[in-house]
Rosetta silent file (secondary structure, phi, psi, omega in degrees, C-alpha in Angstrom):
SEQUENCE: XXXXXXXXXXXXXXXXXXXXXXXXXXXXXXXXXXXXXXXXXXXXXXXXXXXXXXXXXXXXXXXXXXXXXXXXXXXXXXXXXXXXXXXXXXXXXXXXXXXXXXXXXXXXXXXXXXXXXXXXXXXXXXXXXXXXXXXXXXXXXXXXXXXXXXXXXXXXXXXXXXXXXXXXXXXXXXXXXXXXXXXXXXXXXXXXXXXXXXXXXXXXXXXXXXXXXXXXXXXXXXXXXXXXXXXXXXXXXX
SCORE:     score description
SCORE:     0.000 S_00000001
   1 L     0.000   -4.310  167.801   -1.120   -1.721  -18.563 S_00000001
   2 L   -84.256  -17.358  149.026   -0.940    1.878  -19.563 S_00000001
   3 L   -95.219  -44.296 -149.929    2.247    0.932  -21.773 S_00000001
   4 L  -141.932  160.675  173.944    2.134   -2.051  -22.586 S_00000001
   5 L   -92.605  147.321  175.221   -0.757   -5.469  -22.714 S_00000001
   6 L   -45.363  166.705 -164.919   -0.282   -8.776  -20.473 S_00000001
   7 L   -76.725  149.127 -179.098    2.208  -11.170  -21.524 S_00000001
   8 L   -90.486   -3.672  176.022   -0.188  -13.178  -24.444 S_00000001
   9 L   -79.815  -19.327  155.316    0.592  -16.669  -23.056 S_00000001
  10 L   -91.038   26.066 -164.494   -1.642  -15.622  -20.290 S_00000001
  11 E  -138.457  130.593  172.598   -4.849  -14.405  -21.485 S_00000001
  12 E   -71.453  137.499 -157.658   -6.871  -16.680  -23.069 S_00000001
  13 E   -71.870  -12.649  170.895   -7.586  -16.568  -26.852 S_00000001
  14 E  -106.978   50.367 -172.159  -11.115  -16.377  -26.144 S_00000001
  15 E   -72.016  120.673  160.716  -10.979  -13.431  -23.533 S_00000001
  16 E   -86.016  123.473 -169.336  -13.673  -11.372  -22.670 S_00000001
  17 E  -106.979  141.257  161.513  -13.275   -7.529  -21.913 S_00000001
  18 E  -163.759  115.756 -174.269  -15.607   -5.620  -20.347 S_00000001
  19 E   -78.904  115.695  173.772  -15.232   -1.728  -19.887 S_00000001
  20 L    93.377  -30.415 -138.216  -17.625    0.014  -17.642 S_00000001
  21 L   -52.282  -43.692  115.527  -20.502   -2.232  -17.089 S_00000001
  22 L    57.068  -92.144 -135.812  -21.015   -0.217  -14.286 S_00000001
  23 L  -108.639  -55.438  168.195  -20.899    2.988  -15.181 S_00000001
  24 L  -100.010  111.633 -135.244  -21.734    2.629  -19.041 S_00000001
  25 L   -99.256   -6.482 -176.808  -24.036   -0.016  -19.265 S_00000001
  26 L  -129.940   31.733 -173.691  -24.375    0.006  -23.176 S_00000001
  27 L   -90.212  105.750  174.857  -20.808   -0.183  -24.045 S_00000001
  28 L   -58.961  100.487  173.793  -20.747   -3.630  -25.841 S_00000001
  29 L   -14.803  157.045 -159.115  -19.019   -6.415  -24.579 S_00000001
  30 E  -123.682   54.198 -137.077  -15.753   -7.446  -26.097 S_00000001
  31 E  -118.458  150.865 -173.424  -14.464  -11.201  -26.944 S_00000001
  32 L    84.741  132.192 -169.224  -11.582  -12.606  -28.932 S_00000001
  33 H   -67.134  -34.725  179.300   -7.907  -11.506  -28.123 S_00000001
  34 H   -47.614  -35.101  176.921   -8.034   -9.531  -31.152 S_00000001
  35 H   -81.685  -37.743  161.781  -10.501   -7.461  -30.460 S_00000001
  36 H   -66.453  -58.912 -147.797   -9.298   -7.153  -26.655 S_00000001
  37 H   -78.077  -19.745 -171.095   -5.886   -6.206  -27.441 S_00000001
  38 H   -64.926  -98.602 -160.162   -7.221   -3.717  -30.356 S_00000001
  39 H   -46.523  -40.252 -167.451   -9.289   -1.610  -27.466 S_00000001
  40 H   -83.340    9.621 -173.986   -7.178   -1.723  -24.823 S_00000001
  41 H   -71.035  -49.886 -176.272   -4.009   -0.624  -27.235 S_00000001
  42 H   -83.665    0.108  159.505   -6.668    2.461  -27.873 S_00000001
  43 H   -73.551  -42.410  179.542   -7.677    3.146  -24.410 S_00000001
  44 H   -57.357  -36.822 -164.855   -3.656    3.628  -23.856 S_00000001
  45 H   -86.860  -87.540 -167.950   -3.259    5.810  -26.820 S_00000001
  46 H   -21.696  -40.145  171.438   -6.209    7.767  -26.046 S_00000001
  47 H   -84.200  -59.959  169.290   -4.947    8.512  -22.349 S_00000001
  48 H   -98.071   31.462  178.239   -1.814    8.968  -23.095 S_00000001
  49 L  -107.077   -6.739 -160.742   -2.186   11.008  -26.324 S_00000001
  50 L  -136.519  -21.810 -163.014   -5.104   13.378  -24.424 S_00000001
  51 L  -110.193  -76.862 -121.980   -5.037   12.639  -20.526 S_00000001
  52 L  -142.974  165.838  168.808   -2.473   11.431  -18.646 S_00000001
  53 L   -69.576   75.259 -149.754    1.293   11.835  -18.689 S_00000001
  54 L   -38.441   -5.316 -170.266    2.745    9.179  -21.105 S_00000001
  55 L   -91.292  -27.049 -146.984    5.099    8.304  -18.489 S_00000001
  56 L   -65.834  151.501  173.399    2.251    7.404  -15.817 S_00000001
  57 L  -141.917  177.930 -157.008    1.746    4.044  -14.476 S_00000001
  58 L  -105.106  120.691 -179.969   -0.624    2.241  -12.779 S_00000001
  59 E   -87.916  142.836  142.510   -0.153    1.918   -8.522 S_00000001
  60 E  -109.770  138.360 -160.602   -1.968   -0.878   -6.813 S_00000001
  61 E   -94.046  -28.350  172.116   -3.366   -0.020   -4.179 S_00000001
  62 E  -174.453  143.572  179.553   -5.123   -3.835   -2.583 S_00000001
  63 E  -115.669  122.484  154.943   -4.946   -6.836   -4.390 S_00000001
  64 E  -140.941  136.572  155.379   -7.872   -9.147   -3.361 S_00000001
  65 E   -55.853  119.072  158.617   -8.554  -13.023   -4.065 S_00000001
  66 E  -154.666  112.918  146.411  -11.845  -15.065   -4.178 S_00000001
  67 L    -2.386  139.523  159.093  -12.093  -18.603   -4.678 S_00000001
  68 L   -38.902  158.105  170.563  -14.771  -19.916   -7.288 S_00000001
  69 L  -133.370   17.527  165.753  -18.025  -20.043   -4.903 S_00000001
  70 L   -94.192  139.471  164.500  -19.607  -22.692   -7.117 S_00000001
  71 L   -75.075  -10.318  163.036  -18.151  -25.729   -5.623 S_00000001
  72 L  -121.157  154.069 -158.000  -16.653  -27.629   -8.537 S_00000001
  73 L  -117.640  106.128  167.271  -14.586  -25.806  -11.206 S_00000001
  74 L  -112.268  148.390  159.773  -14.209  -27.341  -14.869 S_00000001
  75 H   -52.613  -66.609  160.232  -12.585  -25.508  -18.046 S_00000001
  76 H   -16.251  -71.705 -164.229  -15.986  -26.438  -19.587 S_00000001
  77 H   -53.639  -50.897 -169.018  -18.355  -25.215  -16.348 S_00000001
  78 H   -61.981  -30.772 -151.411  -16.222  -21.860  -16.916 S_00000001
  79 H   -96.015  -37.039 -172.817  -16.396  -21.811  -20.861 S_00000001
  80 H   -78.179  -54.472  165.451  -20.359  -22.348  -20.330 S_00000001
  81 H   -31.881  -32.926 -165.880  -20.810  -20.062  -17.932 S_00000001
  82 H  -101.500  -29.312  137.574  -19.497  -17.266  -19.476 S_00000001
  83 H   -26.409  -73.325 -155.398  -21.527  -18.127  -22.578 S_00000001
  84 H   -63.974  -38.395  164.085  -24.431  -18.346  -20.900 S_00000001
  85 H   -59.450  -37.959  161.798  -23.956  -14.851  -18.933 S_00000001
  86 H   -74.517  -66.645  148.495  -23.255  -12.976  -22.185 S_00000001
  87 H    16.705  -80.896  172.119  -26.160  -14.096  -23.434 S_00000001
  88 H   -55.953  -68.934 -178.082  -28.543  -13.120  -20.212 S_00000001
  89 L  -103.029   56.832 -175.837  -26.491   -9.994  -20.594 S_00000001
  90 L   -91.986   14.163 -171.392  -26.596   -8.903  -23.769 S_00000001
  91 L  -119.713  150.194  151.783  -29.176   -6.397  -23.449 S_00000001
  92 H    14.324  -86.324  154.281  -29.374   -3.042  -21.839 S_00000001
  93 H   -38.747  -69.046  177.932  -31.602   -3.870  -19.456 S_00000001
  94 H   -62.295  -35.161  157.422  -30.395   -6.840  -18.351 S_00000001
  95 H   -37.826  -44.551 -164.912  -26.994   -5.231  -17.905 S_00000001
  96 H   -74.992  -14.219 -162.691  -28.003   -2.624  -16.074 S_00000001
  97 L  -107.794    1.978 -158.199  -29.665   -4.831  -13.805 S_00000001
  98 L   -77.469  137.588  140.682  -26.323   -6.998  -12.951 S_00000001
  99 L   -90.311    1.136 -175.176  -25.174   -6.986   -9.021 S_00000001
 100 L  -125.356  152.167  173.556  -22.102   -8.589   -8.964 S_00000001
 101 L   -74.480  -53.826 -175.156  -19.082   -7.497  -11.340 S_00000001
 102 L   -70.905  170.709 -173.917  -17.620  -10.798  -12.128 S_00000001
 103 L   -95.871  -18.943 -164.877  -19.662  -13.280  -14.455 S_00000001
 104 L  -129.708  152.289  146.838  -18.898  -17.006  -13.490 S_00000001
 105 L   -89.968  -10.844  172.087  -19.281  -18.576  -10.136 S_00000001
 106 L  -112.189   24.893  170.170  -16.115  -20.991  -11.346 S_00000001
 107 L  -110.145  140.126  160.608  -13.896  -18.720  -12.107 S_00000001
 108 L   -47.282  124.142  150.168  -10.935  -17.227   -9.534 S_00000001
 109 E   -77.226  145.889  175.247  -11.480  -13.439   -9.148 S_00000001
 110 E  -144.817   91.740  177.712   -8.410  -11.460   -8.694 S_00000001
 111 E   -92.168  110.888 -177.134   -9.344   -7.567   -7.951 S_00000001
 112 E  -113.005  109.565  170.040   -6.687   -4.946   -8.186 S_00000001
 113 E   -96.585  153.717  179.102   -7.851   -1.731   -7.221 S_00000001
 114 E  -129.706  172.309  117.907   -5.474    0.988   -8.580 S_00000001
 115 E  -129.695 -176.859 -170.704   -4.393    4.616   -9.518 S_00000001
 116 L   -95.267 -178.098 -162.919   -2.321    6.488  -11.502 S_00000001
 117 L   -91.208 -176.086  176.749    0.193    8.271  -10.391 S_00000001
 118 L  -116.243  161.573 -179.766    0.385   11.923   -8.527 S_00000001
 119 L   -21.918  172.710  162.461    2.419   14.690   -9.142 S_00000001
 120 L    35.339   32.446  150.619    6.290   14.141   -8.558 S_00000001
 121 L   -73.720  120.339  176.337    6.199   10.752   -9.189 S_00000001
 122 H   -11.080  -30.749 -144.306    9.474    8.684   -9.738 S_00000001
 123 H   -84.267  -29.601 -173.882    7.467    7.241  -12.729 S_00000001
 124 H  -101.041   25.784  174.320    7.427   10.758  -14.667 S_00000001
 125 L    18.700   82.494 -179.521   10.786   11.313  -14.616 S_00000001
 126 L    49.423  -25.858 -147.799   10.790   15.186  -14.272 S_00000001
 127 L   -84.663   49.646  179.119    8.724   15.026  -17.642 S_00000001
 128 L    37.154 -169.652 -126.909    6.155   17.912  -15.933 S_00000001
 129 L   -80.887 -145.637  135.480    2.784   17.204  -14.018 S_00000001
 130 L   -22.455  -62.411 -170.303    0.163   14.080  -14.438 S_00000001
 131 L   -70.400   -3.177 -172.127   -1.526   16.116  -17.219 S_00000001
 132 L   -90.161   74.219 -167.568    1.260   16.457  -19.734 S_00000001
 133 L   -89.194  148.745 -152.735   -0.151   14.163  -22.444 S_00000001
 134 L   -62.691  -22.236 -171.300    1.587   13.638  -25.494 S_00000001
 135 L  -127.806   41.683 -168.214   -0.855   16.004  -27.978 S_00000001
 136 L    73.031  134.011  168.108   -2.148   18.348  -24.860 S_00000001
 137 L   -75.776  140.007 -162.592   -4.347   18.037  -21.907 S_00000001
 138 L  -116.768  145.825 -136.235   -7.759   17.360  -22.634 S_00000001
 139 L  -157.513  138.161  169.998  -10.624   18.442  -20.060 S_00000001
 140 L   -92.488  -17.778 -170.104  -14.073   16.851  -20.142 S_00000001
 141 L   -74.246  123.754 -154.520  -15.285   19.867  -18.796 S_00000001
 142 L    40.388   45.771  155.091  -18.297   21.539  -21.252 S_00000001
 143 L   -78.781  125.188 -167.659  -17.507   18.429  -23.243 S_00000001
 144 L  -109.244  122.487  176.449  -20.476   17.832  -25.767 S_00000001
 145 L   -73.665  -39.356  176.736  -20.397   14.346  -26.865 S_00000001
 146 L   -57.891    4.133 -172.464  -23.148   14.801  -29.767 S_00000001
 147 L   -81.073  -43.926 -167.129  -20.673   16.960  -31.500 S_00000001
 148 L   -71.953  -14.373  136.529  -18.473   13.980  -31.950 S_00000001
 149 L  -129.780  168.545 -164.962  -21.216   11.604  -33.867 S_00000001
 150 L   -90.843  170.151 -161.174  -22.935   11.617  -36.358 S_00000001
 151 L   179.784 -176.130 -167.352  -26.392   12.780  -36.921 S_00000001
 152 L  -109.982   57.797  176.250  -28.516   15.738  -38.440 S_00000001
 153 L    15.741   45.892  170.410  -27.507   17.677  -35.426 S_00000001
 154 L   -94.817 -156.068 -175.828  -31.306   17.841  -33.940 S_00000001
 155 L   -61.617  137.321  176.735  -31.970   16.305  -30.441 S_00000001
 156 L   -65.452  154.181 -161.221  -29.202   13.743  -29.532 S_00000001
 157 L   -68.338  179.420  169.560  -30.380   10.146  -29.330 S_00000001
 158 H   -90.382    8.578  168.233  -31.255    8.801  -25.471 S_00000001
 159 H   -93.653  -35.071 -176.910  -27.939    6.725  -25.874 S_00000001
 160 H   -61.267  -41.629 -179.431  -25.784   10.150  -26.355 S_00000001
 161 H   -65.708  -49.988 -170.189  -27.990   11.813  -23.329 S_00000001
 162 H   -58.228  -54.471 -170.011  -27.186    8.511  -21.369 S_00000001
 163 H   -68.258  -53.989  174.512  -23.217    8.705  -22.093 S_00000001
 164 H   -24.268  -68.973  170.458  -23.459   12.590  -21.364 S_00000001
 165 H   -39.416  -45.827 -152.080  -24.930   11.661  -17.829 S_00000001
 166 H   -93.118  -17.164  169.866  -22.677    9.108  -17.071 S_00000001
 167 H   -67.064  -54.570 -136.589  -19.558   10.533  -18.309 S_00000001
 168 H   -91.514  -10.292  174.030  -20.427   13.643  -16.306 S_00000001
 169 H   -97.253   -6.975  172.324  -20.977   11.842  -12.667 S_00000001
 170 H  -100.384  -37.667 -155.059  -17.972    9.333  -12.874 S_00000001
 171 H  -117.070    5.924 -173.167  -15.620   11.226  -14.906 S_00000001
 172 L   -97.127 -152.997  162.933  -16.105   14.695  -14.472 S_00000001
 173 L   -78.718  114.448  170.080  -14.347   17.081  -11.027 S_00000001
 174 L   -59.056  169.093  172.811  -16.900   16.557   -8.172 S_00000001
 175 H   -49.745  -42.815 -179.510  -18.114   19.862   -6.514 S_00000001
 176 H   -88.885    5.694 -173.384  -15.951   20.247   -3.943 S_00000001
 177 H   -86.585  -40.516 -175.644  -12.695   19.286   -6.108 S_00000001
 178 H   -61.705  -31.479 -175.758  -14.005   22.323   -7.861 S_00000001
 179 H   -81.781  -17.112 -170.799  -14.558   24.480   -5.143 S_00000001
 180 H  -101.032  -42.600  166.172  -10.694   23.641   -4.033 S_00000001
 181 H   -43.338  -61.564 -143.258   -9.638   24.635   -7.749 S_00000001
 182 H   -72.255  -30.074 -174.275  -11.439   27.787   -7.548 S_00000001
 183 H   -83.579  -61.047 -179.438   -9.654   28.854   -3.567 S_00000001
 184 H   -43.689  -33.392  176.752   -6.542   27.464   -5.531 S_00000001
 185 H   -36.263  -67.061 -152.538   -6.822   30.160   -8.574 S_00000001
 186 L   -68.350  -70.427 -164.175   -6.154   32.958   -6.137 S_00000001
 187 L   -55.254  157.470  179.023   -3.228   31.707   -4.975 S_00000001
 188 L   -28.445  157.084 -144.697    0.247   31.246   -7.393 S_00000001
 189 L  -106.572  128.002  179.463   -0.555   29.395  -10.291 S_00000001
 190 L  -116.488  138.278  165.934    0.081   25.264   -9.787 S_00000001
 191 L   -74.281  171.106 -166.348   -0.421   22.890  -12.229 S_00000001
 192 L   -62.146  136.001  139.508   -3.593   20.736  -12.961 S_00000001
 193 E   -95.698  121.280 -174.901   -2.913   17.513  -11.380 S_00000001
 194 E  -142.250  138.468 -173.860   -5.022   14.319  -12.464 S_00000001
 195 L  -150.593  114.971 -170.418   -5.417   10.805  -11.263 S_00000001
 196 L  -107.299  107.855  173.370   -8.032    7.827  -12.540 S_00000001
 197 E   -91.238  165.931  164.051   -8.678    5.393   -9.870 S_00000001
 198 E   155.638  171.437 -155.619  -10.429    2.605  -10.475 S_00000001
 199 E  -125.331  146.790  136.019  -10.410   -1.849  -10.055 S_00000001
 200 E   -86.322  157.502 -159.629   -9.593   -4.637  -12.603 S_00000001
 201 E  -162.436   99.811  144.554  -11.388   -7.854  -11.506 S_00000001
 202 E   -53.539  133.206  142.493   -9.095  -10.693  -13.220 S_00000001
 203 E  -127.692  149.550 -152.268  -11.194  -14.044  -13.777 S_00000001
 204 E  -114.998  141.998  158.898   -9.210  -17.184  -13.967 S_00000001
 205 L   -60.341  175.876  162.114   -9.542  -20.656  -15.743 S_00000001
 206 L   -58.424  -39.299 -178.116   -9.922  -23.757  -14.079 S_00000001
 207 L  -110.803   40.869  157.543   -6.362  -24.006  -13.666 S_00000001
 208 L    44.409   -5.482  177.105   -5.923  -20.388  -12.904 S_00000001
 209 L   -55.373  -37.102 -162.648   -3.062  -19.810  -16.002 S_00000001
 210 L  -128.324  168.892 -174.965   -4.669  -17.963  -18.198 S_00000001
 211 E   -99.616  123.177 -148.035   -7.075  -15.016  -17.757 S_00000001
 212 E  -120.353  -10.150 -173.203  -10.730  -15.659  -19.441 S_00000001
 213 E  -165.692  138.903 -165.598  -12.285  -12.103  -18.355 S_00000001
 214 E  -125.150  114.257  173.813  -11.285   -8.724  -18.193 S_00000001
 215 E  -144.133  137.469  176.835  -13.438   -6.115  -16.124 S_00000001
 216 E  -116.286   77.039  172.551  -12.645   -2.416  -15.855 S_00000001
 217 E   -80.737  134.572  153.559  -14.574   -0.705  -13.416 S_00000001
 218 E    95.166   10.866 -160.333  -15.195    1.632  -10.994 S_00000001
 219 E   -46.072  133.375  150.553  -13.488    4.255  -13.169 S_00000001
 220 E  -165.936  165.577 -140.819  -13.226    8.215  -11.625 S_00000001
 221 L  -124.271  157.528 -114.863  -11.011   11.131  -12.346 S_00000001
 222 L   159.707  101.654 -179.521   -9.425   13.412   -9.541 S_00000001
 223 E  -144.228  152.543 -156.768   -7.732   16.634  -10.537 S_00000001
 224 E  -153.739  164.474  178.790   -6.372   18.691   -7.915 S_00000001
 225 L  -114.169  -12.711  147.790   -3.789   21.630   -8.093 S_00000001
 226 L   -45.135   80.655  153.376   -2.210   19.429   -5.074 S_00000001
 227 L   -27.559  -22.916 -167.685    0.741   17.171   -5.487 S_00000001
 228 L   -83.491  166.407  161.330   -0.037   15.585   -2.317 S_00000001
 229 L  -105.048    9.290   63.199   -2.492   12.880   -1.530 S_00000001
 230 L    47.403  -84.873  173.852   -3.761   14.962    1.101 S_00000001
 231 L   -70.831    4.106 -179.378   -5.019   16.870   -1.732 S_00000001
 232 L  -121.813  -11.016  170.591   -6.795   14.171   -3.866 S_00000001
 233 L    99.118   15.926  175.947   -8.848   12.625   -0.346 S_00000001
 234 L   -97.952  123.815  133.162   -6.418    9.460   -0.553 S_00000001
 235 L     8.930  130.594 -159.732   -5.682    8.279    2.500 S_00000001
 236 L   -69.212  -44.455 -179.673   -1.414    8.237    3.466 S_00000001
 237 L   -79.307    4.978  168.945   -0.883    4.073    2.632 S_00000001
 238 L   -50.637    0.000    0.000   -3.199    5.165   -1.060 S_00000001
Protein backbone atom coordinates (compact mmCIF):
# COMPACT_ATOMS: atom_id res chain seq x y z
CA UNK A 1 0.00 0.00 0.00
CA UNK A 2 2.95 2.29 -0.23
CA UNK A 3 2.92 1.67 -4.17
CA UNK A 4 0.07 0.90 -5.11
CA UNK A 5 -4.16 0.94 -3.64
CA UNK A 6 -6.26 -2.43 -3.01
CA UNK A 7 -7.54 -4.17 -5.90
CA UNK A 8 -11.05 -1.78 -6.44
CA UNK A 9 -13.40 -4.81 -6.63
CA UNK A 10 -12.73 -5.04 -2.99
CA UNK A 11 -13.35 -1.90 -1.27
CA UNK A 12 -16.58 -0.77 -1.22
CA UNK A 13 -17.76 2.31 -3.21
CA UNK A 14 -18.91 3.81 -0.15
CA UNK A 15 -15.63 3.30 1.97
CA UNK A 16 -14.77 5.12 4.83
CA UNK A 17 -11.07 6.18 5.66
CA UNK A 18 -10.00 7.24 8.70
CA UNK A 19 -6.35 8.54 9.36
CA UNK A 20 -5.28 9.09 12.88
CA UNK A 21 -8.31 9.20 14.98
CA UNK A 22 -6.07 8.47 17.55
CA UNK A 23 -3.46 10.53 17.37
CA UNK A 24 -5.11 13.51 15.34
CA UNK A 25 -8.45 13.67 16.44
CA UNK A 26 -9.57 16.59 14.08
CA UNK A 27 -8.44 15.19 10.87
CA UNK A 28 -11.86 14.79 9.08
CA UNK A 29 -13.22 11.67 8.22
CA UNK A 30 -13.12 10.48 4.67
CA UNK A 31 -16.04 8.61 2.57
CA UNK A 32 -16.55 7.78 -1.07
CA UNK A 33 -13.82 5.75 -3.03
CA UNK A 34 -12.93 8.86 -4.64
CA UNK A 35 -12.01 10.68 -2.06
CA UNK A 36 -10.26 7.52 -0.34
CA UNK A 37 -8.19 6.67 -3.19
CA UNK A 38 -7.33 10.59 -3.78
CA UNK A 39 -5.65 10.68 -0.01
CA UNK A 40 -4.17 7.64 0.21
CA UNK A 41 -2.49 8.13 -3.53
CA UNK A 42 -1.10 11.46 -1.53
CA UNK A 43 -0.05 9.91 1.63
CA UNK A 44 2.22 7.58 -0.85
CA UNK A 45 3.53 10.46 -2.77
CA UNK A 46 4.17 12.43 0.20
CA UNK A 47 6.29 9.52 1.88
CA UNK A 48 7.83 8.56 -0.82
CA UNK A 49 8.62 11.97 -2.39
CA UNK A 50 9.92 13.33 1.38
CA UNK A 51 10.30 10.23 3.82
CA UNK A 52 10.82 6.96 3.02
CA UNK A 53 12.77 5.15 0.32
CA UNK A 54 10.46 4.80 -2.77
CA UNK A 55 11.37 1.30 -2.87
CA UNK A 56 10.06 0.55 0.84
CA UNK A 57 7.27 -1.70 1.57
CA UNK A 58 5.13 -2.45 4.14
CA UNK A 59 6.13 -5.83 6.59
CA UNK A 60 3.37 -7.35 8.61
CA UNK A 61 4.19 -8.03 11.52
CA UNK A 62 0.54 -9.99 13.26
CA UNK A 63 -2.46 -10.23 11.44
CA UNK A 64 -5.45 -10.46 13.89
CA UNK A 65 -9.28 -11.42 13.29
CA UNK A 66 -12.48 -10.52 15.28
CA UNK A 67 -15.79 -11.70 14.57
CA UNK A 68 -18.73 -9.04 14.55
CA UNK A 69 -19.62 -9.01 18.49
CA UNK A 70 -23.16 -7.85 17.74
CA UNK A 71 -24.79 -11.11 17.20
CA UNK A 72 -26.55 -10.78 13.86
CA UNK A 73 -24.77 -9.17 10.86
CA UNK A 74 -26.87 -7.54 7.89
CA UNK A 75 -25.40 -5.34 4.88
CA UNK A 76 -28.05 -2.86 6.17
CA UNK A 77 -27.17 -3.27 10.25
CA UNK A 78 -23.49 -2.45 8.86
CA UNK A 79 -24.53 0.42 6.35
CA UNK A 80 -26.55 1.94 9.50
CA UNK A 81 -24.14 1.58 11.80
CA UNK A 82 -21.55 3.26 10.26
CA UNK A 83 -23.95 6.12 9.52
CA UNK A 84 -24.95 6.42 12.71
CA UNK A 85 -21.21 6.43 14.24
CA UNK A 86 -20.11 9.20 11.86
CA UNK A 87 -22.64 11.12 12.95
CA UNK A 88 -21.98 10.61 16.99
CA UNK A 89 -18.49 11.24 15.75
CA UNK A 90 -18.40 14.03 13.87
CA UNK A 91 -17.24 16.37 16.36
CA UNK A 92 -14.00 16.93 18.11
CA UNK A 93 -15.06 16.08 21.19
CA UNK A 94 -16.84 13.26 20.58
CA UNK A 95 -13.89 11.87 18.67
CA UNK A 96 -11.58 12.36 21.04
CA UNK A 97 -13.63 10.64 23.41
CA UNK A 98 -13.87 7.22 21.21
CA UNK A 99 -12.37 3.86 23.01
CA UNK A 100 -12.44 1.41 20.56
CA UNK A 101 -10.81 1.95 16.95
CA UNK A 102 -13.26 0.16 14.84
CA UNK A 103 -16.88 1.72 14.37
CA UNK A 104 -19.54 -1.12 13.87
CA UNK A 105 -20.21 -3.99 16.14
CA UNK A 106 -21.27 -5.99 12.65
CA UNK A 107 -18.55 -5.59 10.89
CA UNK A 108 -15.34 -8.28 10.69
CA UNK A 109 -12.18 -6.48 11.95
CA UNK A 110 -9.04 -7.53 10.34
CA UNK A 111 -5.87 -5.71 12.14
CA UNK A 112 -2.52 -5.75 10.47
CA UNK A 113 0.02 -4.29 12.47
CA UNK A 114 3.04 -3.35 10.27
CA UNK A 115 6.42 -1.57 9.44
CA UNK A 116 8.42 -0.43 6.90
CA UNK A 117 11.32 -1.72 6.10
CA UNK A 118 15.05 -1.41 7.79
CA UNK A 119 18.16 -0.79 6.35
CA UNK A 120 19.48 -3.54 3.84
CA UNK A 121 16.33 -4.64 2.94
CA UNK A 122 15.79 -7.00 -0.13
CA UNK A 123 12.92 -4.50 -0.90
CA UNK A 124 15.47 -1.48 -1.61
CA UNK A 125 17.39 -3.07 -3.93
CA UNK A 126 20.84 -1.49 -3.08
CA UNK A 127 18.97 1.90 -3.86
CA UNK A 128 20.81 3.45 -0.40
CA UNK A 129 19.25 3.60 3.22
CA UNK A 130 15.32 3.85 4.35
CA UNK A 131 15.66 7.66 4.04
CA UNK A 132 16.50 8.07 0.39
CA UNK A 133 13.22 9.64 -0.77
CA UNK A 134 12.72 10.59 -4.15
CA UNK A 135 13.11 14.75 -3.67
CA UNK A 136 15.39 14.38 -0.27
CA UNK A 137 14.93 13.36 3.26
CA UNK A 138 12.71 15.39 5.14
CA UNK A 139 13.09 15.65 9.11
CA UNK A 140 10.22 16.82 11.31
CA UNK A 141 12.66 17.95 13.57
CA UNK A 142 12.21 22.08 14.38
CA UNK A 143 9.34 21.58 11.98
CA UNK A 144 6.91 24.67 12.35
CA UNK A 145 3.64 23.76 11.01
CA UNK A 146 2.12 27.48 11.13
CA UNK A 147 4.61 28.37 8.52
CA UNK A 148 2.84 26.10 6.15
CA UNK A 149 -0.88 27.80 6.48
CA UNK A 150 -2.23 30.47 6.06
CA UNK A 151 -2.84 33.28 8.38
CA UNK A 152 -1.56 36.88 9.38
CA UNK A 153 1.32 35.14 10.97
CA UNK A 154 0.23 36.23 14.75
CA UNK A 155 -0.50 33.42 17.33
CA UNK A 156 -1.31 30.09 15.52
CA UNK A 157 -4.88 28.90 15.94
CA UNK A 158 -5.44 26.04 18.94
CA UNK A 159 -5.94 23.56 15.93
CA UNK A 160 -2.17 24.34 14.59
CA UNK A 161 -0.89 24.20 18.48
CA UNK A 162 -2.92 20.85 18.68
CA UNK A 163 -1.24 19.30 15.35
CA UNK A 164 2.21 20.74 16.63
CA UNK A 165 1.68 18.63 19.91
CA UNK A 166 0.62 15.69 18.38
CA UNK A 167 2.86 15.54 15.51
CA UNK A 168 5.70 16.07 17.98
CA UNK A 169 4.83 12.98 20.52
CA UNK A 170 3.88 10.32 17.80
CA UNK A 171 6.01 11.36 15.04
CA UNK A 172 8.92 12.95 16.23
CA UNK A 173 12.62 10.71 17.64
CA UNK A 174 11.81 9.85 21.32
CA UNK A 175 14.59 10.90 23.84
CA UNK A 176 16.49 8.12 24.05
CA UNK A 177 16.49 7.42 20.08
CA UNK A 178 18.13 10.78 20.35
CA UNK A 179 20.46 10.19 22.91
CA UNK A 180 21.66 6.93 20.71
CA UNK A 181 22.02 9.43 17.62
CA UNK A 182 24.04 11.74 19.56
CA UNK A 183 26.74 8.49 21.10
CA UNK A 184 26.36 7.53 17.30
CA UNK A 185 27.81 11.08 15.90
CA UNK A 186 31.14 10.33 17.49
CA UNK A 187 31.60 7.35 15.95
CA UNK A 188 32.06 6.94 11.73
CA UNK A 189 29.37 8.53 10.08
CA UNK A 190 26.18 5.89 9.30
CA UNK A 191 23.28 6.76 7.65
CA UNK A 192 19.88 7.97 9.12
CA UNK A 193 17.77 4.98 9.17
CA UNK A 194 13.82 5.38 9.47
CA UNK A 195 10.91 3.10 10.00
CA UNK A 196 6.89 4.01 10.57
CA UNK A 197 5.18 1.35 12.44
CA UNK A 198 1.86 1.41 12.86
CA UNK A 199 -1.89 -0.98 12.42
CA UNK A 200 -4.62 -0.95 9.67
CA UNK A 201 -7.89 -2.26 11.20
CA UNK A 202 -9.82 -3.64 7.93
CA UNK A 203 -13.77 -3.69 8.55
CA UNK A 204 -15.70 -6.10 6.48
CA UNK A 205 -19.31 -6.31 4.98
CA UNK A 206 -21.74 -8.72 5.88
CA UNK A 207 -20.33 -11.05 3.53
CA UNK A 208 -16.81 -10.12 4.30
CA UNK A 209 -15.88 -9.23 0.24
CA UNK A 210 -15.52 -5.96 0.23
CA UNK A 211 -13.87 -3.59 2.74
CA UNK A 212 -16.41 -0.74 4.17
CA UNK A 213 -13.71 1.01 6.59
CA UNK A 214 -10.31 1.94 6.51
CA UNK A 215 -8.43 2.89 9.88
CA UNK A 216 -4.82 4.01 10.07
CA UNK A 217 -3.53 4.15 13.37
CA UNK A 218 -1.15 3.89 15.82
CA UNK A 219 1.30 5.72 13.54
CA UNK A 220 5.25 6.36 15.01
CA UNK A 221 8.54 7.04 13.39
CA UNK A 222 11.91 5.29 14.48
CA UNK A 223 15.17 6.59 13.09
CA UNK A 224 18.21 4.99 14.19
CA UNK A 225 21.81 5.09 12.66
CA UNK A 226 21.34 1.10 13.18
CA UNK A 227 20.53 -1.27 10.40
CA UNK A 228 19.63 -3.80 12.84
CA UNK A 229 16.44 -4.30 14.72
CA UNK A 230 18.38 -4.47 17.73
CA UNK A 231 18.78 -0.92 17.05
CA UNK A 232 15.13 0.26 16.48
CA UNK A 233 13.81 -1.81 20.08
CA UNK A 234 12.05 -4.46 17.67
CA UNK A 235 12.11 -7.55 18.99
CA UNK A 236 14.14 -10.55 16.53
CA UNK A 237 10.53 -12.21 14.93
CA UNK A 238 9.56 -7.87 14.31
Amino acid sequence: MLRELLPEECVSKDIILRVLPHQLTKLPTIKGYLLYSTALRTLQLGLTSFYLNPHARFHITNIKVDEPTSSMSSDELVNLSLDDNIIENSTPLAASEMTGQAISNYTTKVTVKWRTCLGGCPHLKNSGSTTSAKMGSFSFENFDISKMLPGDGTQPSALIHEAQSRLSSSFLRKDHEQQKMKMASSSPAKHLERVITGIFIFELNAENDHIVVLTIDNCDVLESRETDLEGFGFAPQA
